[in-house]
C-alpha positions as CSV (number, residue, x, y, z in Angstrom):
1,X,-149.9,173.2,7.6
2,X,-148.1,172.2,10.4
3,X,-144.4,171.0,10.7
4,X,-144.2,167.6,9.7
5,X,-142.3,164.8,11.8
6,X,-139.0,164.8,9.2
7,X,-137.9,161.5,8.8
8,X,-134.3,160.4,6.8
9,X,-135.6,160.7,3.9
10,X,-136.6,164.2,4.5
11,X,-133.5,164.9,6.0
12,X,-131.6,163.7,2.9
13,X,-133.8,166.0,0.4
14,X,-133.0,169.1,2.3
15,X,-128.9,168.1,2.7
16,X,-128.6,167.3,-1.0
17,X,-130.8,170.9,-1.6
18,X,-129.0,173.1,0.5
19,X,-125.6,171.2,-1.6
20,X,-127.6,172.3,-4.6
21,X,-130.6,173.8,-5.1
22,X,-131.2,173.8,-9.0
23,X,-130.9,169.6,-8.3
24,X,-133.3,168.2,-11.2
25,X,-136.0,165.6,-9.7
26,X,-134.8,163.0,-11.5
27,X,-130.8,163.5,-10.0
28,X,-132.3,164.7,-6.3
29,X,-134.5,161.0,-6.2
30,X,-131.3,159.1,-6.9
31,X,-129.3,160.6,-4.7
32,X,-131.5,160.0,-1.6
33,X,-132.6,156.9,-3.1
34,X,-136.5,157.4,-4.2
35,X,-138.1,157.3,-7.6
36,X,-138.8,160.7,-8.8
37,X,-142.7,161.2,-8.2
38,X,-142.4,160.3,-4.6
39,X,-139.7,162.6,-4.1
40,X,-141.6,164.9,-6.0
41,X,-144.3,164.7,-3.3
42,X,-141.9,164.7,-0.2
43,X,-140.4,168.1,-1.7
44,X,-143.8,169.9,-1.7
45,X,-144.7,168.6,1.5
46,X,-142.2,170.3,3.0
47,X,-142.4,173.3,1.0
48,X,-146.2,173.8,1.8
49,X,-145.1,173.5,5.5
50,X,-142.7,175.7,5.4
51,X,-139.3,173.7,6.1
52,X,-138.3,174.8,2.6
53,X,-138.8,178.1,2.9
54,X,-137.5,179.5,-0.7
55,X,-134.8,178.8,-3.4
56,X,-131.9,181.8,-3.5
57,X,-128.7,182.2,-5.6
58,X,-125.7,182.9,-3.6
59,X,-123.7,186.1,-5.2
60,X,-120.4,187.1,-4.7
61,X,-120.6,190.3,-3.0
62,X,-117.4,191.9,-3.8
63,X,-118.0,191.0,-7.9
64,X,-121.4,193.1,-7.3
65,X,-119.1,196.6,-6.3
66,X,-120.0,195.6,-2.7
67,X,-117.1,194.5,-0.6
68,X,-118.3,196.0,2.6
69,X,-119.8,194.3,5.8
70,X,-120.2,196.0,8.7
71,X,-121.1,194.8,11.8
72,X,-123.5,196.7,14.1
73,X,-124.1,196.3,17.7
74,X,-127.2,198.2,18.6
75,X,-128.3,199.6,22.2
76,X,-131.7,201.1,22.3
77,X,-132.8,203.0,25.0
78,X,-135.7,201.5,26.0
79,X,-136.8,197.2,25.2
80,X,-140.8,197.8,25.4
81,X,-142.4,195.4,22.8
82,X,-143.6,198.1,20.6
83,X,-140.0,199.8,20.7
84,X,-138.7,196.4,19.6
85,X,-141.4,196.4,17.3
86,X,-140.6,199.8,15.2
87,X,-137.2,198.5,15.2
88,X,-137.7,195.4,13.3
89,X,-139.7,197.3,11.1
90,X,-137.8,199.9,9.8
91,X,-134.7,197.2,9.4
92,X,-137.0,195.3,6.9
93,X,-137.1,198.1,4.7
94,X,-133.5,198.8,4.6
95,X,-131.9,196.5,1.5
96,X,-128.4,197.0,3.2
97,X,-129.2,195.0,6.3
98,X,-128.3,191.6,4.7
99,X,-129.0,190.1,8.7
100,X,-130.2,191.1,11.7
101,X,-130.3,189.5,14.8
102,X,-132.8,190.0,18.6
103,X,-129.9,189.5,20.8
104,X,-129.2,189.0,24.6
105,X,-126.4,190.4,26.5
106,X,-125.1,194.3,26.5
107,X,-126.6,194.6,22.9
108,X,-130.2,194.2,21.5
109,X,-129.4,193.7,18.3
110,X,-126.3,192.2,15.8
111,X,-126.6,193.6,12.3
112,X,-124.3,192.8,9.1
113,X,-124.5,195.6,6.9
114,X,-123.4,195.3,3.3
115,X,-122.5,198.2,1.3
116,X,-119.8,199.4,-1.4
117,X,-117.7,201.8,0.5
118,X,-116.8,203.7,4.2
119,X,-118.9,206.6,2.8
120,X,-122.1,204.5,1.6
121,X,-121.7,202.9,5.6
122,X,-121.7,206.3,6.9
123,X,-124.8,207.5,4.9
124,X,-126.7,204.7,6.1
125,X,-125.6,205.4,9.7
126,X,-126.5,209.2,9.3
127,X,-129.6,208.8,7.0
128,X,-131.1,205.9,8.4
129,X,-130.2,204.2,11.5
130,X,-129.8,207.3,14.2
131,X,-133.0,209.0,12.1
132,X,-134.9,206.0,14.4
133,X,-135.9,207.0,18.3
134,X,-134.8,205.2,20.4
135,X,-131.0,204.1,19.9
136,X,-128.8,204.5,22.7
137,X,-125.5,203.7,21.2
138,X,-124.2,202.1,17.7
139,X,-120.9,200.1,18.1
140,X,-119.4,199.5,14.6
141,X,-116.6,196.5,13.4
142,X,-115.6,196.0,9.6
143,X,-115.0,192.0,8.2
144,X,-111.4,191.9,7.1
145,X,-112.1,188.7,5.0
146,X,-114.4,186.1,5.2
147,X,-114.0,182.8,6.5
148,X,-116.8,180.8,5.5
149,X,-120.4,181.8,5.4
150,X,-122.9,179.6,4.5
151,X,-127.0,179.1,4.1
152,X,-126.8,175.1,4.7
153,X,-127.7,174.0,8.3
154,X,-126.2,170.9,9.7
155,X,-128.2,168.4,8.8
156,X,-127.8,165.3,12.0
């Protein structure tokens, strides 16, 4: 289905979603000021086209044992599609790439890697990322805190 035009309405659904997700129907109609069953409708619309693409929980990761992010600048050696290609690939499978990012500039690609120690980051360096072909150089930085992350997008 293809992107519908999103009109305030729609824009008010997905604000007071990303705000909270587990909203009933009943509490999400009144606060952007519909009766449930057409807010109901408006919610699967835009789930079926894909502007609601899922409903997540937020964890803390340093209550899970994993107080870790890394930040990975990747060079590869070469940008051909299908080098680009394997690349993506083989950072899909790996479950501590919590983001990774196509880039422009001296890098190709911006990775945050969460794990639970120094050691855990340097098995995944030695085990998985310089196992690939392809990588010219790896350029490392550690988060020293967090500032604010979030999932919402600004909603204008």
């Amino acid at each position: 289905m293809p992107n519908p035009a999103l009109d305030a309405i729609d824009l008010k659904i997905i604000a007071a979603l990303q705000k909270n997700a587990k909203a009933t129907t009943n509490d999400l109609a009144e606060a952007v000021g519909l009766s449930p069953s057409p807010c109901a409708r408006r919610v699967r619309i835009l789930e079926s086209a894909g502007v609601i693409k899922g409903y997540t929980v937020v964890v803390d990761q340093k209550k899970l044992g994993l107080p870790i992010s890394a930040f990975a600048s990747i060079k590869l050696e070469r940008q051909r599609e299908d080098d680009l290609d394997r690349f993506s690939q083989a950072v899909l499978r790996w479950p501590e790439v919590v983001d990774c990012y196509l880039m422009t500039g001296q890098r190709d690609y911006l990775m945050r890697i969460v794990v639970r120690d120094l050691e855990a980051y340097e098995r995944f360096i030695k085990d998985k990322l310089t196992r690939l072909d392809n990588i010219a150089s790896i350029e490392s930085s550690f988060a020293l805190g967090q500032v604010k992350r979030s999932e919402a997008l600004p909603i204008y």
